[in-house]
N, C-alpha and C positions, 0 to 999 in steps of 0.2 A: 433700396428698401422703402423709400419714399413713394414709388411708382407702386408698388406693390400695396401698401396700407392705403394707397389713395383710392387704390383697382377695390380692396374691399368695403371701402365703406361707399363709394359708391354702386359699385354691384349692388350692395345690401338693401340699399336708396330706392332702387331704380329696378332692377332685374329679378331681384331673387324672389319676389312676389306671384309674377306670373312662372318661375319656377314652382312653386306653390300651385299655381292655378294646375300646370300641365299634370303633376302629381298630383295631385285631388280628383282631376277629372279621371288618369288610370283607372286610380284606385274607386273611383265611383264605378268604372264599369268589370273590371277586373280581379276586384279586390275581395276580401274574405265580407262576409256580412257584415260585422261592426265595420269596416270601411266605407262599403255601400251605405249604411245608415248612415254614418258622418256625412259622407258627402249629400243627400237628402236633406240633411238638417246644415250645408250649409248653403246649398241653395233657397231655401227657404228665409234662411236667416238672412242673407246679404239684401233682397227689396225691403225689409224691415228696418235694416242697418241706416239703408239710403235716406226712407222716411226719416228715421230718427235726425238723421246726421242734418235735412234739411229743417227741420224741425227748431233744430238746434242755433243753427244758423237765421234763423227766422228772429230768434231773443238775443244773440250775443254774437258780437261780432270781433274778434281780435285776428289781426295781421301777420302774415308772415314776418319773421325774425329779418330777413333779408330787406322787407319793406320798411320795417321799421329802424334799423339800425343801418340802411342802407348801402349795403354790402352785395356782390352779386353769389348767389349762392353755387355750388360745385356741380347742381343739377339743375338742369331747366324746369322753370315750375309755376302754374299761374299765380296770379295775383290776386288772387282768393284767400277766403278765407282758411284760420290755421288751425282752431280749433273747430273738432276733434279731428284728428289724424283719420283721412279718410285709408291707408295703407295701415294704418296699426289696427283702424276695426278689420276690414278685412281679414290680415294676417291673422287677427285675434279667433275672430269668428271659425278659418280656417282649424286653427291649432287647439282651439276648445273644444270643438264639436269633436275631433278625431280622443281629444283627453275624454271626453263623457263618455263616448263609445268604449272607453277602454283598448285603443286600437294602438298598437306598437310605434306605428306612425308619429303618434305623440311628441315619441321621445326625441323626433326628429324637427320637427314642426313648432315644439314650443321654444326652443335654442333659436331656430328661425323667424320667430314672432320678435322674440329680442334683439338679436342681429339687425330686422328690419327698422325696428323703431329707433333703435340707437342710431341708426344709420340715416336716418332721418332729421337726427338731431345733427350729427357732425356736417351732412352738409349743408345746412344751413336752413332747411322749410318747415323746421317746425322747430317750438321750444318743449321740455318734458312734459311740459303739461298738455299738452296737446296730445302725447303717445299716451300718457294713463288716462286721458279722454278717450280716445279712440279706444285701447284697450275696455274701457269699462264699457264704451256705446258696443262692442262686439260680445261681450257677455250680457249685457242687457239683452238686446236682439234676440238671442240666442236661449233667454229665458223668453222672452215673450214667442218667440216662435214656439219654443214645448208646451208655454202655457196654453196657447191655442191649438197645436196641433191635439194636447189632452182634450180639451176643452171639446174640438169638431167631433173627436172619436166614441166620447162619452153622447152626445149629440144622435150620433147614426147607430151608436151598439147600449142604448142604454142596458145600466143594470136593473137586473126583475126587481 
């Protein structure tokens, strides 16, 4: 049973992300129209994610749990910094966009946003504050991407 809970939370860690990516990309080229728009808005979203994330890292700097409490964590991970969870925006960004579209995928994706971050926590590269960092820098983004995507549209189609 040991080997088994150990298999999930590192999966969750580690793997289940680019799970994410492979089903996203699908359903970007595959998928019903609210899918296609998710995935649109979360490309878009994720170069905003990045700025922010360096942005962020620019004024505040806190260690991985591992560095700091000196422990070797159950995944291989740089020695960067810990906030915000560069995996929890992602996954966040991921599982938002598919929740705005309204898209069934959601219900799929946003279990998977949790999985991730929790899993992140237990094996040792991030503390909680770092996944509800990451979670809020992934719905930030993801507001500033619609504020601007409004913003360019109104721009090229003004109203009379």
């Amino acid at each position: 049973m040991g080997n088994i809970n150990l298999f999930f939370w590192i999966f969750g860690a580690e793997y289940l992300i680019y799970l994410m990516f492979f089903i996203t990309l699908v359903l970007g080229f595959r998928g019903k129209t609210n899918d296609k728009k998710a995935f649109l808005l979360i490309i878009l979203s994720i170069p905003i994610s990045i700025l922010l994330i360096k942005i962020i890292h620019l004024i505040y700097f806190e260690p991985r749990p591992f560095i700091t409490y000196n422990f070797i964590p159950l995944v291989k991970e740089a020695n960067d910094a810990s906030f915000p969870s560069r995996h929890a925006t992602i996954v966040s960004i991921i599982a938002f966009s598919f929740s705005f579209f309204k898209s069934r995928w959601a219900l799929l994706f946003l279990p998977i946003m949790i999985w991730v971050g929790l899993s992140r926590i237990y094996v040792g590269v991030h503390y909680p504050w770092d996944i509800i960092g990451g979670f809020a820098t992934g719905i930030i983004s993801l507001v500033i991407t619609v504020y601007v995507k409004k913003l360019i549209i109104s721009r090229i189609y003004p109203h009379p």
